[in-house]
C-alpha positions in Angstrom: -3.8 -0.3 12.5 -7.4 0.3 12.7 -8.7 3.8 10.7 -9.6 6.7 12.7 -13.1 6.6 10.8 -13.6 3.5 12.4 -14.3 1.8 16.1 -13.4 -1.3 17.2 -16.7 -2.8 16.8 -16.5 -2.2 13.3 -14.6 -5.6 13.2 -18.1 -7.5 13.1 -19.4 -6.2 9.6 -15.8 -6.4 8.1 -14.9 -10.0 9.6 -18.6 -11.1 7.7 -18.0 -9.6 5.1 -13.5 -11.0 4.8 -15.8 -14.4 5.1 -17.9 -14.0 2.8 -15.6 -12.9 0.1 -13.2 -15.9 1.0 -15.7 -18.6 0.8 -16.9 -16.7 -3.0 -13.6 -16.8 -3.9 -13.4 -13.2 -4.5 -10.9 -10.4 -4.1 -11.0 -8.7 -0.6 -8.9 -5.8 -1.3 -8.7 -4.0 -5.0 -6.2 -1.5 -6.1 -7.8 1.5 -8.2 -4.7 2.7 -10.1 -6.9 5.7 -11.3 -3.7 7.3 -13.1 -0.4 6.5 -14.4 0.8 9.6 -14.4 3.0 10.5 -12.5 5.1 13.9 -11.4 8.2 12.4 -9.2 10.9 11.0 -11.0 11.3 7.3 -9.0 14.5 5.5 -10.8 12.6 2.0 -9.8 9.6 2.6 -11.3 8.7 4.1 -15.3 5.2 5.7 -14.6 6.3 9.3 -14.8 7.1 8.2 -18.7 3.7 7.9 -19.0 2.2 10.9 -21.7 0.0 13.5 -20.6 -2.3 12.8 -23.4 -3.2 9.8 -21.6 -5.5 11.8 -18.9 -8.3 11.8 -21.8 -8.2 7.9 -21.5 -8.3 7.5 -18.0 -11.6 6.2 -16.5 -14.4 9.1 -15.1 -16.4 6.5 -12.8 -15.0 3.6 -11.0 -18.4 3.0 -9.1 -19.4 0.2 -11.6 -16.2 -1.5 -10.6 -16.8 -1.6 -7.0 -20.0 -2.6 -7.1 -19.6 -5.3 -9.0 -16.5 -6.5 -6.9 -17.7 -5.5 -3.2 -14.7 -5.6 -1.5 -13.7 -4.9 2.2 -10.6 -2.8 1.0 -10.2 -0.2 -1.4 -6.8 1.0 -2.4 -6.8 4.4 -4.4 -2.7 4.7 -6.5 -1.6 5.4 -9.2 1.0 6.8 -10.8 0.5 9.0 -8.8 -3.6 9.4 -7.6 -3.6 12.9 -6.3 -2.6 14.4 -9.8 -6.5 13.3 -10.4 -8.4 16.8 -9.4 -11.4 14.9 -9.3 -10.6 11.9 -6.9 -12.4 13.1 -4.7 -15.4 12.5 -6.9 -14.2 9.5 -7.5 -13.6 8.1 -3.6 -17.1 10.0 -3.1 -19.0 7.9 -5.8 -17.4 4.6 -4.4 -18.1 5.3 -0.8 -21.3 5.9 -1.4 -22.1 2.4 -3.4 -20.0 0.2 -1.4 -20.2 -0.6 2.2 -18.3 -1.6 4.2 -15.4 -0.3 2.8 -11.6 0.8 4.1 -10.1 2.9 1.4 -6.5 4.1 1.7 -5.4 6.8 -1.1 -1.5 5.8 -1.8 0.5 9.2 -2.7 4.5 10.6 -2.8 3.2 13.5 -0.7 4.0 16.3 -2.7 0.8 17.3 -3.3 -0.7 16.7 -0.2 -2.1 19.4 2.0 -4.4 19.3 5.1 -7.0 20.7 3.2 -7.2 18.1 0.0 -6.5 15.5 3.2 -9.6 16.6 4.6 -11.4 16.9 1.6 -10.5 13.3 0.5 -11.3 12.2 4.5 -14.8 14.1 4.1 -15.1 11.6 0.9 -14.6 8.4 2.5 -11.1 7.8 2.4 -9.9 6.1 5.9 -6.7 6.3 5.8 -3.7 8.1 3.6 -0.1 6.1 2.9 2.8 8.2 2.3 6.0 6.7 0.5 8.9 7.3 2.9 12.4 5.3 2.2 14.5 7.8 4.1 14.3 10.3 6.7 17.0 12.9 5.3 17.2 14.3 1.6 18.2 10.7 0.3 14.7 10.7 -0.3 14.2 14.1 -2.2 17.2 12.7 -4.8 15.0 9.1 -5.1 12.1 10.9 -5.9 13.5 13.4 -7.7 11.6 16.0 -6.0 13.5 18.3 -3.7 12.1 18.6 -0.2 10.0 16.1 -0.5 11.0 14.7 2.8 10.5 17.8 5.3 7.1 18.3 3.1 6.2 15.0 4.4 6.9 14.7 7.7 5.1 18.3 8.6 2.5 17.7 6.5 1.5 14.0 8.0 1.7 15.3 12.2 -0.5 17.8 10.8 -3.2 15.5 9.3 -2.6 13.1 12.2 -3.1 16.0 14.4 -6.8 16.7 12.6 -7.7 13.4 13.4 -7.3 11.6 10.2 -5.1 8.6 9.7 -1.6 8.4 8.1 0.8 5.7 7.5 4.2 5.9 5.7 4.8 3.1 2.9 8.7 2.3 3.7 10.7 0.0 1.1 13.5 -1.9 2.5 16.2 -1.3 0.1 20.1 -2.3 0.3 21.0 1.5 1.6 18.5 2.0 3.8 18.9 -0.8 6.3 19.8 1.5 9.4 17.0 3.7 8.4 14.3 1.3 8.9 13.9 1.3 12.7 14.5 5.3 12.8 11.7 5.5 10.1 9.5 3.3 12.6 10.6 5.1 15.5 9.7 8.6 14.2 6.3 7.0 13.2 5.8 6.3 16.3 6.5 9.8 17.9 4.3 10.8 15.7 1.3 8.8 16.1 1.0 7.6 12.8 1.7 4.1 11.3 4.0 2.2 8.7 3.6 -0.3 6.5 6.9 -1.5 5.1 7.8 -3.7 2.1 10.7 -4.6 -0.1 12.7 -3.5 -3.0 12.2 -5.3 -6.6 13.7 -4.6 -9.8 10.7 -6.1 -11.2 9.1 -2.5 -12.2 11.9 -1.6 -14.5 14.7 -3.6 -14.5 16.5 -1.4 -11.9 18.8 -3.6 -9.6 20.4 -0.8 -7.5 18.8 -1.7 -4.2 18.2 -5.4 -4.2 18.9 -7.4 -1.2 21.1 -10.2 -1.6 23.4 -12.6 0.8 25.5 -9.7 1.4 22.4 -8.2 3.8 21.6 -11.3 4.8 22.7 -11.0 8.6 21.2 -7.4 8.3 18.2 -8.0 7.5 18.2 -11.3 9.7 18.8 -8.9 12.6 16.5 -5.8 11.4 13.4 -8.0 11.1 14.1 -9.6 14.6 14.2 -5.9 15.8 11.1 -5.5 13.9 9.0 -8.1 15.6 10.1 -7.2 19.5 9.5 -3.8 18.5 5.9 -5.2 17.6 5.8 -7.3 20.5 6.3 -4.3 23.0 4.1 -1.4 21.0 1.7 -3.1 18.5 -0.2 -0.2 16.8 2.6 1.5 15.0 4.3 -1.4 12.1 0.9 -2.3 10.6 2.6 -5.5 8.6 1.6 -9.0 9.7 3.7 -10.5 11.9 3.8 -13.7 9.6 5.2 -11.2 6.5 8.0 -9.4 7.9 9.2 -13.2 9.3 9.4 -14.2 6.1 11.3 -11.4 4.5 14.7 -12.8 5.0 13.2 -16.7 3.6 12.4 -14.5 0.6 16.1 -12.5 0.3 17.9 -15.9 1.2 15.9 -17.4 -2.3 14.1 -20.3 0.4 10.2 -18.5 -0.4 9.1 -20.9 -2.7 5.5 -21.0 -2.5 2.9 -20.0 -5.0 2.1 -16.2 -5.6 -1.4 -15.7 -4.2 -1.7 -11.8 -4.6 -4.0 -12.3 -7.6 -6.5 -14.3 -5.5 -7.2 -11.9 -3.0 -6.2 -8.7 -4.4 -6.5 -6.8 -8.0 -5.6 -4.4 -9.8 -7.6 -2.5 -12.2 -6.0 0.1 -13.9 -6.9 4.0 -15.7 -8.3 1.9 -18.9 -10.4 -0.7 -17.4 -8.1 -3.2 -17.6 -7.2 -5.8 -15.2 -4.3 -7.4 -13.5 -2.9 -10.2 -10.9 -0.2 -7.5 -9.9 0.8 -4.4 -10.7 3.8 -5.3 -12.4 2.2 -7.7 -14.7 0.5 -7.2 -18.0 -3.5 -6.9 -18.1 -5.6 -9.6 -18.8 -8.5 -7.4 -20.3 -11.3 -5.6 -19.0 -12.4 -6.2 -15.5 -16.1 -7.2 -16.4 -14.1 -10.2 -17.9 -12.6 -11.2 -14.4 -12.9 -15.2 -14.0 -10.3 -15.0 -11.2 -6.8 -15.9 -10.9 -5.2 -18.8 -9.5 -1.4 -18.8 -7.5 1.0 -19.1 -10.1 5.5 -19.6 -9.3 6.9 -16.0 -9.1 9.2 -15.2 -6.9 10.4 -11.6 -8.5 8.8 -9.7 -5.3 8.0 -10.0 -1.8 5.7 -7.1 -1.9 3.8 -6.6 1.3 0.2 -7.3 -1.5 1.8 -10.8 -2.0 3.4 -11.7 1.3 -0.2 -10.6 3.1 -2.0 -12.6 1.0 -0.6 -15.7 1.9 -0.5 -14.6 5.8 -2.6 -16.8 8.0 -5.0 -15.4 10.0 -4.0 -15.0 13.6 -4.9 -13.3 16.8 -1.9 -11.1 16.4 -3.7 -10.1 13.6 -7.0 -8.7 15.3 -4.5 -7.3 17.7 -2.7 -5.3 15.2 -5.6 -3.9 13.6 -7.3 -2.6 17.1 -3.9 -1.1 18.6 -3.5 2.7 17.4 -0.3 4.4 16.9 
């Protein structure tokens, strides 16, 4: 799904520049985790543990970051990134430093209005992703924040509707199986994207929602469903065709290849430090980055690791021209 802040001939600078970062062996997309704070209460994930007297720590510049990296893709998390009142700041000092540059801000929606989305837009952000798991209050209790889910769905139409982009970040969990093609579908109606990926206990420990050979057929069928969907309306699921076929190798235990998320994406988190993934320790401050090579880990099929290793295919350019 191609930003609204971009045309389709802006394919030329960013295909030169996906090259040239491939052939330097270095990262084409880095996570900013510019917070781990975090104000929902997510039972898979620890960051809203994290201690307010943290903030003080947290870096006041990520500019020298980007510049030194120069990658085609910017993702701005957290925690969570909008409890940051000066990420706008932040997106502003990048955008202007780094170019070309697609920057998504990664957020539970709570705090999201059509006036900070504007004001982050107006920065250089190209696109916002919006965790949705469920389409009913399932997902106020999961993130412990109650109305989170009608908050979300008025608040994206009305940022699509102001011409910005939106996409909703959709884990495929053990309950929420049925939910996944409704969640596309109303994505669809609404003109804005999804991006979906699945469930690990990796975070925290938390096995709740893992997928095992007891959703094996369901998933088998939902990800067939997935693909003609793609098939008939490209535009809307913004995952690879080549991940979401491999999502039921990965629950079946037959994904055995090397991890390459740390090759072609980062993470550099509040501190300075950096990481392979983001559920991995750091390996020091990013100004030692040498670069990380695959390694055996199977503990996720996040949609950072699965699109790494996705070849690159005309579907591909397809998906990314095609608008919800």
């Amino acid at each position: 799904m191609l930003s609204a802040r971009f045309r389709p001939w802006h394919l030329l600078p960013f295909s030169l520049k996906y090259a040239r970062l491939r052939l330097r062996r270095r990262p084409v997309l880095v996570n900013f985790e510019v917070t781990m704070r975090c104000n929902a209460r997510c039972p898979f994930c620890d960051y809203w543990k994290t201690s307010s007297d943290m903030k003080a720590q947290e870096l006041r510049s990520f500019v020298d970051a980007a510049v030194a990296f120069d990658p085609m893709m910017i993702t701005w998390t957290g925690g969570e990134p909008l409890l940051r009142a000066d990420l706008e700041e932040l997106v502003h000092g990048v955008h202007r430093a780094v170019a070309p540059v697609w920057m998504t801000v990664l957020t539970h929606g709570a705090m999201l209005s059509v006036e900070r989305a504007r004001a982050l837009w107006d920065a250089g952000i190209g696109q916002f992703g919006i965790s949705l798991d469920y389409l009913d209050e399932r997902h106020d209790r999961a993130r412990g924040i109650p109305g989170l889910t009608a908050r979300i769905l008025t608040t994206a139409e009305r940022i699509r509707s102001e011409g910005m982009t939106v996409r909703f970040n959709t884990v495929i969990k053990d309950d929420n199986l049925d939910e996944i093609l409704p969640i596309v579908r109303a994505a669809e109606a609404m003109r804005v994207g999804v991006n979906l990926s699945v469930y690990t206990d990796f975070k925290n420990g938390n096995r709740a929602h893992l997928l095992g050979p007891a959703h094996q057929r369901r998933v088998d069928a939902l990800i067939a469903e997935l693909l003609a969907f793609k098939r008939r309306r490209r535009g809307t699921i913004s995952n690879s065709d080549h991940y979401l076929s491999q999502i039921p190798r990965w629950v079946r235990g037959d994904l055995t290849t090397p991890c390459a998320s740390g090759k072609d994406t980062v993470h550099i988190d509040p501190y300075g430090g950096i990481r392979r993934c983001p559920d991995f320790p750091t390996d020091g401050h990013w100004r030692d980055y040498t670069g990380y090579e695959p390694i055996a880990c199977d503990r996720c099929f996040y949609a950072c690791r699965g699109e790494a290793q996705a070849p690159l295919r005309l579907n591909r350019f397809q998906d990314l021209v095609a608008s919800p």
